[in-house]
C-alpha positions, 0 to 999 in steps of 0.5 A: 553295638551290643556293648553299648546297649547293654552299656558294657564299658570294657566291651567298647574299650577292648576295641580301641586296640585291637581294632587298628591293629586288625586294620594293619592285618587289612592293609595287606589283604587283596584289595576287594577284602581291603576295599569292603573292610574299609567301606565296612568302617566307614558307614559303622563311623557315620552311623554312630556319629548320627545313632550315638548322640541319639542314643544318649538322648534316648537314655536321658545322657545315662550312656554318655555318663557311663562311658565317660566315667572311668572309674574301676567300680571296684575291680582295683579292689576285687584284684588286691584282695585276690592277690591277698588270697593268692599270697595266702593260698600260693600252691592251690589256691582257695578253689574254682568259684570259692574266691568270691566266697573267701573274699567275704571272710576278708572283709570284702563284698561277694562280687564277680571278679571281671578280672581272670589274672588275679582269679585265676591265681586266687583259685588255682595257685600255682597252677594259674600261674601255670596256666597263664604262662602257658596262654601267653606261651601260646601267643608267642608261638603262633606270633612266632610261627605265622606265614605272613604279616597278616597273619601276625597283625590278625592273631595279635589283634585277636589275642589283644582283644582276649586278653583286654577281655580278661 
């Protein structure tokens, strides 16, 4: 709900994958749990089909265009030029927090990045690298080492939304 009032696109989109797989979790929980998920999900689905067009109606169809406009604004662009610094900078990068400011002396625009892969190698080099490897080093671990399925469809459908996030 917030994503969308705050018209956050990749709010509402990082649930699109994470949310059927945290339905695959359910699907083998003790049915009171499973029972609650499902009734939970089925009154947010009715609810939006009545709120959604009213929404859009109320923000004179701003948020109907928002979410059906699927371009990058600009993000494609704020990756390159992070990549550029990264091949330019590979051991330490440029800094924490200096990428937006070395992005201008590239001929680019000062903005947020909304991408942390690239940033992360933009600022810290090798060492996000490093620090991306040992993210997805942790993922597999605990997808590894799970005592169920459920506790495997959980942790995958956390980390997708993480990781969609970042």
């Amino acid at each position: 709900v917030q994503s969308l009032l705050t018209f956050s696109r990749g709010g509402v989109y990082n649930l699109i994958l994470p949310l059927p797989l945290a339905a695959l979790a359910a699907t083998r929980l003790e049915k009171r749990t499973r029972t609650l998920i499902i009734g939970v999900t089925l009154v947010a689905t009715v609810l939006a089909y009545f709120l959604l067009p009213g929404l859009d109606e109320l923000t004179g169809g701003m948020m109907g265009q928002r979410f059906t406009d699927l371009d990058t604004t600009g993000r494609t662009d704020i990756a390159t030029v992070h990549l550029q610094i990264f091949a330019e900078n590979p051991i330490f990068g440029v800094g924490p927090g200096a990428a937006s400011s070395y992005a201008v002396l590239l001929g680019g625009q000062m903005v947020a990045s909304h991408t942390e892969y690239s940033r992360l190698l933009a600022e810290h080099g090798l060492f996000g690298a490093a620090a991306l490897l040992f993210l997805a080093g942790m993922l597999l671990r605990v997808l590894l080492t799970a005592k169920s399925s459920t506790e495997r469809w959980l942790a995958l459908a956390f980390a997708a939304w993480v990781l969609l996030d970042m």
